[in-house]
C-alpha positions in Angstrom: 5.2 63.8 66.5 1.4 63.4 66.6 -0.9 65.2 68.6 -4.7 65.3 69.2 -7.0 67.4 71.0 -10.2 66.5 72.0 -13.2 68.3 71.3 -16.5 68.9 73.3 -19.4 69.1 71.4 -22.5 69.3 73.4 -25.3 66.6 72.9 -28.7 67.2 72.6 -31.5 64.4 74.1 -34.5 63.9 72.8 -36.6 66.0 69.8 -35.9 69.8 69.8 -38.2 70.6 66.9 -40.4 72.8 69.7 -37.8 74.8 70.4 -38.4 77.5 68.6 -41.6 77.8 70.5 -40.2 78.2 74.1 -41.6 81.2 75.2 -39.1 81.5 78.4 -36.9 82.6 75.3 -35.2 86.0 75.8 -35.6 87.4 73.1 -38.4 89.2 70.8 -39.8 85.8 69.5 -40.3 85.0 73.5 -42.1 87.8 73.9 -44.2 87.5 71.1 -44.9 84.1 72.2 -45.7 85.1 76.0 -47.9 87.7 74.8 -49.7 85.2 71.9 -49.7 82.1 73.9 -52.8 82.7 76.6 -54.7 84.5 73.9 -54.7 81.5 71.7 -55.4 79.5 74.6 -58.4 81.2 74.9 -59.6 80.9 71.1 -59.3 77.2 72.0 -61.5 77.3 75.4 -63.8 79.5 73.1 -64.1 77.0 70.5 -64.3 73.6 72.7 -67.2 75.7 74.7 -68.6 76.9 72.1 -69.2 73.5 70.4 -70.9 72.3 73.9 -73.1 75.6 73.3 -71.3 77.8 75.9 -70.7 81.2 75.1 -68.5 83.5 77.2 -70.4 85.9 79.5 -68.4 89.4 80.1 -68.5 91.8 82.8 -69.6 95.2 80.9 -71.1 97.3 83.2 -72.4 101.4 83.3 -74.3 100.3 79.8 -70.6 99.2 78.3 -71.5 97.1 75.3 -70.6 94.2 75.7 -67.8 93.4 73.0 -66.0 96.5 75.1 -66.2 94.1 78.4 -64.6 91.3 76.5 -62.1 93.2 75.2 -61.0 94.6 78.5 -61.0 91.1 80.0 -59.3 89.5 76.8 -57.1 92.5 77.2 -55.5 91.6 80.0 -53.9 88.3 78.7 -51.4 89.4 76.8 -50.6 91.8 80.1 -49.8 89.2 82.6 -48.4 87.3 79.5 -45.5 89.9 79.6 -45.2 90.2 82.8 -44.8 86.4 83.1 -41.4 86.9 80.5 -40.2 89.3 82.5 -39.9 87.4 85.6 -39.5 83.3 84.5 -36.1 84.1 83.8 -35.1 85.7 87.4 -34.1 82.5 89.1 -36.6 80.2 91.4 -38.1 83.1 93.0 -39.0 84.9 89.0 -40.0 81.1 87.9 -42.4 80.4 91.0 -43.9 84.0 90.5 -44.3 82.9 86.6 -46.2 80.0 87.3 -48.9 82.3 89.7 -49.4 83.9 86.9 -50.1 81.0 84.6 -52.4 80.0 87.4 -54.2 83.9 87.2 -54.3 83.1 83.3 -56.2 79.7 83.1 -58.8 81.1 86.0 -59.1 84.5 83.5 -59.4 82.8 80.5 -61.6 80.0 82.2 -64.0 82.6 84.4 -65.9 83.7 81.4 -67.0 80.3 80.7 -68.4 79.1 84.4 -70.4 82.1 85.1 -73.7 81.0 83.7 -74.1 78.3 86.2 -73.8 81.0 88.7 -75.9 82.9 90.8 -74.6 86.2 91.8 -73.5 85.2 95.2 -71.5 82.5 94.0 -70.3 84.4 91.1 -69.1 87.4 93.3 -67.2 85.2 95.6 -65.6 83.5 92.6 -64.3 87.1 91.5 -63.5 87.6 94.9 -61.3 84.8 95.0 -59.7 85.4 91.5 -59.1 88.7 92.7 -57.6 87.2 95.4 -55.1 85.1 93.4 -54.1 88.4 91.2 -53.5 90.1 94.3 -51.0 87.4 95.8 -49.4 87.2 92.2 -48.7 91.1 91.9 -47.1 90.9 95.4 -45.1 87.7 94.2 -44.0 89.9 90.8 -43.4 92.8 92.5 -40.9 91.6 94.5 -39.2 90.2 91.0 -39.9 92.9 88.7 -41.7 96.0 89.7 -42.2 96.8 86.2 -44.2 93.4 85.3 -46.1 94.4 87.8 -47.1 98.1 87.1 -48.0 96.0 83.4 -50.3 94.2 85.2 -51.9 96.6 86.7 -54.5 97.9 83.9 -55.9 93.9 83.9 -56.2 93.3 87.6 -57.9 97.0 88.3 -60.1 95.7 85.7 -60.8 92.3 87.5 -61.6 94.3 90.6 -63.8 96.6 89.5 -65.6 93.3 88.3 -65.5 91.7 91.7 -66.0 95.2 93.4 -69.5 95.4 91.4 -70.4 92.2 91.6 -70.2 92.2 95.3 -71.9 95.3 96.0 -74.8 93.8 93.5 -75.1 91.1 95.1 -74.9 92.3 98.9 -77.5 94.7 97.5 -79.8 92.3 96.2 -81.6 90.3 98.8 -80.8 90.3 102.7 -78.9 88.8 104.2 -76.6 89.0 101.6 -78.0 87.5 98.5 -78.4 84.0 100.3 -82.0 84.0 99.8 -81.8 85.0 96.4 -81.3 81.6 94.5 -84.5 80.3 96.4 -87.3 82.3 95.0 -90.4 84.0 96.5 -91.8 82.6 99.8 -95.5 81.9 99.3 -97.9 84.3 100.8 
């Protein structure tokens, strides 16, 4: 007597040649990828700016040179990188929390690049409100992972100290605070 048995073999759709390159992976080459991933998305913003003639501009203050002030800001990347695989896997909640913090990497890697057209009111609010955002996504992670968050940490005190000066230099600058300073001298 004959039997059979059937087999289930399951079928992959499509091209999966990028699939080594998922960086929701759990495992090392996931981390490495989360923490590589908005670092070399910044060496791409840096080189598409830079052949428009935009350089980054880098909060250094207290006579910091300014490399240091990049670095800090660069720094934190690969921070909220990790803290991003440490939380996309956690179910909805962990992969809504991961994409606030894809949104607090794209305004970090892009804020660098916008604050030349700024004048220091506008530029304070603007690190205000990215301040803002990394505020909202550290509650959102903590509730996820209190660890990714405490990772965080070192790049968003960073990102307030920036907004934290910024403000007070521009509240300090002209009254009623710094609105008349993009409009020059009145005559006299």
């Amino acid at each position: 007597m004959a039997t059979s048995s059937a087999i289930s073999v399951p079928v992959q759709s499509g091209f999966s040649g990028f699939a080594a390159f998922d960086s929701n992976r759990r495992d090392t080459l996931g981390l490495v990828l989360s923490i590589c991933l908005p670092l070399s998305v910044f060496v791409i913003a840096n080189g598409l700016a830079e052949l428009n003639g935009v350089l980054p501009l880098f909060f250094a203050p207290f006579a910091l040179p300014g490399w240091l002030g990049a670095a800090l800001h660069i720094g934190s990347l690969p921070l909220f990188g990790v803290a991003r695989w440490m939380v996309a896997g956690r179910g909805t909640a962990g992969r809504r929390a991961g994409w606030w913090l894809v949104a607090l990497m794209a305004g970090t890697i892009g804020f660098p690049f916008v604050v030349f057209l700024l004048d220091s009111f506008a530029l304070a609010v603007l690190s205000m409100l990215l301040l803002l955002v990394g505020l909202s996504t550290v509650v959102r992670v903590a509730q996820i992972s209190p660890r990714a968050a405490l990772i965080m940490a070192p790049g968003l005190a960073w990102m307030g100290l920036s907004a934290f000066v910024g403000l007070s230099l521009a509240a300090g600058w002209t009254p009623p605070f710094s609105l008349t300073n993009a409009q020059g001298q009145a005559p006299q």
